[in-house]
N, C-alpha and C positions, 0 to 999 in steps of 0.2 A: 504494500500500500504506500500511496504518496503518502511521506510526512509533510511536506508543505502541505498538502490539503487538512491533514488530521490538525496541522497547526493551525488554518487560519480558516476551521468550523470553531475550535475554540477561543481565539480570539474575535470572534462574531458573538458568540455567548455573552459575552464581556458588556459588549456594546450597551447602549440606550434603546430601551424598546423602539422611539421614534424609530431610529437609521436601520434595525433589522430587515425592513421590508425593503428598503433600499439598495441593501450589500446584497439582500438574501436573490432580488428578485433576476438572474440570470445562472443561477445555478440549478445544476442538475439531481435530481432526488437519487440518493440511495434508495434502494428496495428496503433497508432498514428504515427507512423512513414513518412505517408504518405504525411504529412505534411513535410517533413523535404524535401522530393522528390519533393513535390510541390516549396517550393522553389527555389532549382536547377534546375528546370522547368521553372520558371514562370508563372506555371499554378494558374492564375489569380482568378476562381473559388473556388480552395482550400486555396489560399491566403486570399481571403476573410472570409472560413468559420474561421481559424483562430482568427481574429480580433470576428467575431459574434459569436464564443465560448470562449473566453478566456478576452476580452476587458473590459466587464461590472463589471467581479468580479476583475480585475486587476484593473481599474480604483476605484472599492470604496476601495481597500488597500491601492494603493498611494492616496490618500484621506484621508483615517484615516494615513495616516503618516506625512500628514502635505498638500500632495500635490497640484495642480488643473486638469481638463480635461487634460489643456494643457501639463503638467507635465508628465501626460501618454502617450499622444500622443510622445513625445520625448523617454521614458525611454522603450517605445512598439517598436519606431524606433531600437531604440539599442541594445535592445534584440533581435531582427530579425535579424542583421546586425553581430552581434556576433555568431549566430546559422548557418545563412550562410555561414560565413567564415569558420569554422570549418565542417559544413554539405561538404564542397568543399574539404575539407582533408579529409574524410572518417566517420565522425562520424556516430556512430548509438543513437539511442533514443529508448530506452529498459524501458522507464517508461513512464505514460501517459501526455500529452503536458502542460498542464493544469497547473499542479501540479508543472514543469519544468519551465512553465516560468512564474510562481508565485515568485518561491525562485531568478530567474538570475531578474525578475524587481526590487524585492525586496532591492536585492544586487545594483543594479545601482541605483537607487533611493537613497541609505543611501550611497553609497559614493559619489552622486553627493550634497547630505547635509552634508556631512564631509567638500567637495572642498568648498562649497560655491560658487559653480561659476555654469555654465550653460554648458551642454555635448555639446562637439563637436566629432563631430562623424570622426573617422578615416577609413570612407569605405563607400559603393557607395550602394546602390539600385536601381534595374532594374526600368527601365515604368513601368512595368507590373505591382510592387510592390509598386512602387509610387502609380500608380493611382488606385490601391487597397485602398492606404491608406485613398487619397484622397477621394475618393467616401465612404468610411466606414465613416469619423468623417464629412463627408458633409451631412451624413443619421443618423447620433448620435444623431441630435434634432429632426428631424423625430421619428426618433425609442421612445424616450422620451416623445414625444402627444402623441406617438400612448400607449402606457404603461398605458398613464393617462388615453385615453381615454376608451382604454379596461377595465381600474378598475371601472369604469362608468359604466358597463354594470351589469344586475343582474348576481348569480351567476347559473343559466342556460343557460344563454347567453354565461357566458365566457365558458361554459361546451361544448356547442354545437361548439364554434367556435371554438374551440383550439382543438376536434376532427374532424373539417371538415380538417382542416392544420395538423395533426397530421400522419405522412407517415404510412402505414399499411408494418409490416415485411414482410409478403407474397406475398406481389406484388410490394415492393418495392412505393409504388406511395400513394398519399395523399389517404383518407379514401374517399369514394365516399357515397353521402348524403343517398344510400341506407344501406350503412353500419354502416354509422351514424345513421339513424333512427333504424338500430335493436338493439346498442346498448341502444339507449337512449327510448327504446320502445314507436316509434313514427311512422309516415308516412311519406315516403320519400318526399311525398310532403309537409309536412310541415314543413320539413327541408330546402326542395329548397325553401320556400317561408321563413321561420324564417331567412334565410341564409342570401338572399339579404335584409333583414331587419336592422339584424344587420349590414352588409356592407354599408348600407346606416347611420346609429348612427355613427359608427364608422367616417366616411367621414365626415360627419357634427359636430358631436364633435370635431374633431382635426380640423377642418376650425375655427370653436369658438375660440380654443385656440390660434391658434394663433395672 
């Protein structure tokens, strides 16, 4: 990816709402863009896939910067709340999300350890957004057994289960165990039966853990 572009989507952030519509209005949408829409939506859905693509690798950066969970959960808030406000003056997002609000947490992060004090955020988010938030770090220790518990498994198991969940391009929709058995040159039925096998390890392992 260009880094001149990744630089200067986030020095547009920066900007005055007025002039976003202005800088913004000749550039080209990213397909991650859609996210930016979901926003100014509050489509709840897309808010979420958000946090579950972008949370995990943000959290171990502010982490290696000194951070905690909680740290992230704030400096995630405010980076959403900044991208909103300017998403509401016109911005576009012409590079991919990921990458974007890597560098704006980044930035909030080091200069909330510059201040020395704790962010107070100057702006509101929707229910919709809240209770995205809420329900994503209420599922952050779930997701965390479920990780352990999957690395528990041989590595046939996590082969099989991660293309039973694995969405197939051409039909859009998860692979279906017939499909899984011709890859893994098996019998669909011993995919349906290996299937619920492991979803039952799986269930029982993270009961253990906890």
């Amino acid at each position: 990816m260009d880094k001149g572009i990744l630089k200067e989507e986030v020095q547009v952030l920066s900007q005055k709402p007025s002039e976003i519509k202005t800088i913004c209005s000749d550039k080209k949408k990213h397909s991650d863009h859609r996210y930016i829409d979901a926003l100014l939506e509050n489509n709840s859905i897309l808010i979420e896939e958000i946090y579950l693509n972008n949370a995990y690798s943000i959290t171990c950066m502010i982490k290696k910067l000194g951070g905690t969970q909680e740290d992230t959960r704030d400096v995630f808030q405010e980076a959403l709340i900044k991208l909103l406000k300017q998403a509401r003056a016109g911005f576009i997002l012409s590079c991919p999300l990921n990458a974007f609000l890597k560098i704006v947490c980044r930035n909030i992060w080091l200069n909330k350890k510059r201040k020395e004090k704790r962010i107070h955020y100057s702006g509101k988010l929707s229910d919709n957004i809240k209770n995205a938030i809420n329900d994503f770090w209420e599922r952050e220790e779930q997701r965390e057994q479920y990780e352990k518990a999957f690395y528990m498994l041989t590595k046939k198991e996590q082969e099989l289960w991660n293309l039973c969940w694995t969405i197939n391009p051409q039909t859009g929709k998860f692979n279906t165990n017939t499909e899984v058995a011709h890859v893994l040159h098996l019998s669909p039925n011993y995919v349906t039966k290996k299937k619920c096998e492991i979803r039952k390890t799986l269930q029982q392992t993270i009961k253990n853990l906890r």
